[in-house]
C-alpha positions as CSV (number, residue, x, y, z in Angstrom):
1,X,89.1,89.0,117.1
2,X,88.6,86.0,115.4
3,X,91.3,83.6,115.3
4,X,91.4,82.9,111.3
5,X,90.9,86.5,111.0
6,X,94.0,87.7,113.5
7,X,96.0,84.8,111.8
8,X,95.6,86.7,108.7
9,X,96.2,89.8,109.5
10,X,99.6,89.2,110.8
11,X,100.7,87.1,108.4
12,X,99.3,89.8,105.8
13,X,100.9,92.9,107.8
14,X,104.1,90.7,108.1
15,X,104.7,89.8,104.5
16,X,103.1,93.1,102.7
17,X,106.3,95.5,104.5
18,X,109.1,93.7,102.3
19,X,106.8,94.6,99.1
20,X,105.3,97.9,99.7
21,X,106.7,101.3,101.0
22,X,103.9,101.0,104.0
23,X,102.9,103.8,105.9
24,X,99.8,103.0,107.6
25,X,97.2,100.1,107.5
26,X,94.0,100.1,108.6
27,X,90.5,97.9,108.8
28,X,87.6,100.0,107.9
29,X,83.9,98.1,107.4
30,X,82.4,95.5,109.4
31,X,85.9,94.6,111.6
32,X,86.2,98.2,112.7
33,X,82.8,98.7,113.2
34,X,82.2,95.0,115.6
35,X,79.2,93.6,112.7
36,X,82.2,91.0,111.6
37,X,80.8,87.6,110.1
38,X,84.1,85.6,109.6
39,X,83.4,83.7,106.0
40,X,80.9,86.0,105.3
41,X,82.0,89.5,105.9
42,X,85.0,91.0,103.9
43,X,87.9,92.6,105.3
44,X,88.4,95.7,104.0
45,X,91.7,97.3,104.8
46,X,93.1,100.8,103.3
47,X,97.2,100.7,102.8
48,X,98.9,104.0,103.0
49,X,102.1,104.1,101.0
50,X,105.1,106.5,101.0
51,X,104.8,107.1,96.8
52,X,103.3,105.5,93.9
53,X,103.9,101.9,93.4
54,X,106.3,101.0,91.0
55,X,105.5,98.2,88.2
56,X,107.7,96.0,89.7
57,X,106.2,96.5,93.1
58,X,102.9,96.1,92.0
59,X,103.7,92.9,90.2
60,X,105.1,91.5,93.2
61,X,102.0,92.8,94.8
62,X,99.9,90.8,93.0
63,X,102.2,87.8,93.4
64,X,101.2,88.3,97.4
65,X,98.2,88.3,97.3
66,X,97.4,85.5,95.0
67,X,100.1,83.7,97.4
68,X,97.8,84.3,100.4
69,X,97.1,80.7,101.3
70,X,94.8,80.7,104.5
71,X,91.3,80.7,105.3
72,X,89.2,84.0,104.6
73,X,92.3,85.0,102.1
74,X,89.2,85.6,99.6
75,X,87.7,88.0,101.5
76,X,90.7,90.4,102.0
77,X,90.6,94.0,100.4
78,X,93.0,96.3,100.0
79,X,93.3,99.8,98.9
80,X,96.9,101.4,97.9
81,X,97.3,105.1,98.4
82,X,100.5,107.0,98.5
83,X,100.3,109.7,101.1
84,X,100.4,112.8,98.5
85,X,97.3,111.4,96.5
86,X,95.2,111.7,99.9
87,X,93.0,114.6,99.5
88,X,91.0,113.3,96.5
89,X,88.1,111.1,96.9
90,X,88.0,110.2,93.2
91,X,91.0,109.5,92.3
92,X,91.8,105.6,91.6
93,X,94.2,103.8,93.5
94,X,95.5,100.3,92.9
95,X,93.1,98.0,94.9
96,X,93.0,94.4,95.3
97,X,89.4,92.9,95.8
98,X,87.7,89.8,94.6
99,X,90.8,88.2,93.5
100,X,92.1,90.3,91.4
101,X,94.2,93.7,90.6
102,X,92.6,97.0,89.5
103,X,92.1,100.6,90.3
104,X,89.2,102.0,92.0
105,X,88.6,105.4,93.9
106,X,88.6,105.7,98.2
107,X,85.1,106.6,98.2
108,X,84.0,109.6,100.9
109,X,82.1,106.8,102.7
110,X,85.2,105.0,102.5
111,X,86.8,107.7,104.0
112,X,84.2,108.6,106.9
113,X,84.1,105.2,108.2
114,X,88.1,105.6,108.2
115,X,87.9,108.7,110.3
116,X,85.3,107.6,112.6
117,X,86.6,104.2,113.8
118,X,89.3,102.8,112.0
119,X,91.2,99.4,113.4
120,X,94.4,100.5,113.6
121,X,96.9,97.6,112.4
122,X,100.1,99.7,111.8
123,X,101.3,103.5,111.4
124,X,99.8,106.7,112.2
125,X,95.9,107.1,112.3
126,X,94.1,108.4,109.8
127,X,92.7,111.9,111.1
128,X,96.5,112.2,110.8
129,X,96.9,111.8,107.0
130,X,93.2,111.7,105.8
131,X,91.5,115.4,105.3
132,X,87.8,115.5,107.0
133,X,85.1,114.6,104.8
134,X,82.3,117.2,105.3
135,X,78.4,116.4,105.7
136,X,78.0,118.2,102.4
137,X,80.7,115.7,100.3
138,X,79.4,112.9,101.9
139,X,75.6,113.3,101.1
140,X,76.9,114.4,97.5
141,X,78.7,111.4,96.9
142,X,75.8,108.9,98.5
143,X,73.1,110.5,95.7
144,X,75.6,110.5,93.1
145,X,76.2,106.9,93.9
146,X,72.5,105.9,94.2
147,X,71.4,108.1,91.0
148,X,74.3,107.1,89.0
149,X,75.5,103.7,90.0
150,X,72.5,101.7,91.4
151,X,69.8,103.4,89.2
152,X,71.7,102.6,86.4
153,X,72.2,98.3,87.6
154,X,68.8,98.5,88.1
155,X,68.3,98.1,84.5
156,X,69.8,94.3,84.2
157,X,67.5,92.0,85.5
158,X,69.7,89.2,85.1
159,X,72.2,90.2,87.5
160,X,69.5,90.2,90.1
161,X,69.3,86.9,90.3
162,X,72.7,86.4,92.7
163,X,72.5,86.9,96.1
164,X,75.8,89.9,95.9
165,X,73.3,92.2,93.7
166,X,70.2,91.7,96.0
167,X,72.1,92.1,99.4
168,X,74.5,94.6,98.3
169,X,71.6,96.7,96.8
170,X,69.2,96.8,99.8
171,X,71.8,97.3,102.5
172,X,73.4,100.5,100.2
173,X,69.5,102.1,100.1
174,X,69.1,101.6,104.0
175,X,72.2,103.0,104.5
176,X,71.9,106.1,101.9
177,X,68.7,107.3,103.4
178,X,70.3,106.9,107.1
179,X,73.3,109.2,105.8
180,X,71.0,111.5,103.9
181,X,68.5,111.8,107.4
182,X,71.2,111.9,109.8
183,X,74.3,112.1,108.6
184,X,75.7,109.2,110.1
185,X,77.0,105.7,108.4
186,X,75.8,102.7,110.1
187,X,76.5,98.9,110.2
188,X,75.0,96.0,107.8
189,X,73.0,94.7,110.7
190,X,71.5,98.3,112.0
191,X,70.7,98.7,108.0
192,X,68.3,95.0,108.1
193,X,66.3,96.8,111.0
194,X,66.2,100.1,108.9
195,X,64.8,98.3,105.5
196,X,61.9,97.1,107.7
197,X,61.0,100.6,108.9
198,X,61.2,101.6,105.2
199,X,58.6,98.8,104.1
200,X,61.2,96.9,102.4
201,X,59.4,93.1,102.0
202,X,60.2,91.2,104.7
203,X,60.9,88.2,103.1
204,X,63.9,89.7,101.4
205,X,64.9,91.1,104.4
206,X,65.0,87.5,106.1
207,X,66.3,85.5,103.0
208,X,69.7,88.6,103.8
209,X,69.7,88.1,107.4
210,X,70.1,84.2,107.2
211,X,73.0,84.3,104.7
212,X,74.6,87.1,107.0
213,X,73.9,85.9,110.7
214,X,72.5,82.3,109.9
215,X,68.7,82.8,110.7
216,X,66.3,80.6,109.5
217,X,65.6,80.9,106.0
218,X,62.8,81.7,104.3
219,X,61.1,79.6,101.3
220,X,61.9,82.2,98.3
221,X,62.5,81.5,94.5
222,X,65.5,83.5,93.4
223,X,63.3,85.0,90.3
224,X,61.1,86.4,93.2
225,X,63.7,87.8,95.5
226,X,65.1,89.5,92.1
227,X,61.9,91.1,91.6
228,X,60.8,91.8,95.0
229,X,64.2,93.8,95.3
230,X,64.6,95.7,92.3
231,X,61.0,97.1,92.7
232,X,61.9,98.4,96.8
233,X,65.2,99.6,95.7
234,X,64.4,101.4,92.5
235,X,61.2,103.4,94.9
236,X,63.4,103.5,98.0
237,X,66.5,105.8,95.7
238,X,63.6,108.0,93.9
239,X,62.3,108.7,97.8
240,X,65.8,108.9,99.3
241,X,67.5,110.6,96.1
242,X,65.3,113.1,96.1
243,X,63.9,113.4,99.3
C-alpha cells in the first residue's frame, strides 16, 4: 500500500474508535479492488457501528474529520451504519465525503463490491453482517440509477464542463452495461477499455485516462469534451437501460 495512504489509515482507524461505537471498517472501491491512484483515487471506506450515532457523537465526528491533517485526507469517505440498519440498501446513513457531513444510502453496488473483496481494516467481514445482494437487486438498482440519476444530469449542460461530471459519467455507463451483460462490477481502468469497445470517442477516453494514470493528453477544449460526452452517455443508457 502506499505509504501516504497506510499512514492515513492508521492514524484514521486509531483516532475514529474513541469517537464512534466501531464495529467493522472496511475499504471498498479502487484500494480493495488494486486500481488505486494515490491523489487521484478516493478512499472509500464503510464504518459499521454498534447503534445510531448520537448528536454528540456525530458532532465530534465531524470535528475528526475536518481535523484530518495529512496528505490524501480529502479523498477519504466514509459511510456510518449501525449493524441493525444493514439489510436496507436505501436507507441513508450519515456519510462523510467531499468535506463535508450528510446522509446518503449504501448503494447495492456499494454493497457488492463489499461482499466480493473488501479490505479488511478492523472487525468482522462483511459476508458476516452484510445480507447478499442478488443479481436481480443489483441490475434493478444500476437502471434505476442510470434512468433516474444520470438521465436526469444529462439535462445541465453546464455541469459538463468539469472534469468529475465527464469522468464520473462515462466510467458509470461502462460499468452499468458490464453489470447488466454479465453481472459482474469491474474496476475504473477495465471500464476505459470497455468505453472503447462501446464506441465511446476516443478522445474522451484519453483526455480520462491521463488525469487517472498520467498518459499523455490529448488537445481537447472542455466545451467539446462536454459535448462529446453527454451525446455517448445519453445513447450508451437508452442501449444499456433498455437493452
Amino acid at each position: 500500500m502506499h505509504t501516504s495512504t497506510e499512514l492515513l489509515l492508521t492514524r484514521f482507524l486509531a483516532e475514529i474508535g474513541p469517537v464512534v461505537p466501531l464495529v467493522a471498517l472496511w475499504a471498498h472501491g479502487s484500494l480493495a479492488k488494486g486500481d488505486y491512484q494515490p491523489g487521484r483515487s478516493d478512499l472509500d471506506l464503510i464504518a459499521v457501528l454498534e447503534r445510531p450515532l448520537t448528536g454528540a457523537e456525530r458532532a465530534r465526528l465531524e470535528s475528526l474529520h475536518q481535523g484530518l491533517d495529512l496528505p490524501l485526507a480529502e479523498h477519504l469517505h466514509c459511510s456510518y451504519l449501525p449493524a441493525a440498519r444493514l439489510a436496507d440498501p436505501g436507507e441513508e446513513h450519515v456519510t462523510w465525503a467531499m468535506e463535508e457531513l450528510f446522509e446518503r444510502p449504501v448503494t447495492a453496488v456499494t454493497r457488492r463490491e463489499l461482499l466480493t473483496g473488501a479490505l479488511e481494516l478492523y472487525g468482522e467481514p462483511p459476508e458476516k453482517l452484510i445480507p447478499p445482494v442478488s443479481d436481480d437487486e443489483l441490475a434493478d438498482f444500476v437502471r434505476t440509477d442510470l434512468r433516474d440519476f444520470w438521465m436526469v444530469k444529462l439535462g445541465g449542460r453546464r455541469r459538463w464542463l468539469r472534469e468529475v461530471w465527464v469522468d464520473l459519467g462515462m466510467v458509470t455507463v461502462a460499468r452499468a452495461t458490464v453489470t447488466l451483460r454479465e453481472g459482474r462490477l469491474i474496476t475504473k481502468r477495465e471500464a476505459l477499455d470497455v468505453l472503447a469497445e462501446l464506441g465511446a470517442p476516443a478522445v474522451v477516453v484519453a483526455d480520462i485516462r491521463a488525469r487517472r494514470y498520467g498518459t499523455p493528453s490529448p488537445a481537447l477544449s472542455r466545451f467539446r469534451r462536454a459535448k462529446l460526452a453527454r451525446r455517448f452517455i445519453r445513447d450508451a443508457i437508452r442501449r444499456t437501460a433498455h437493452g
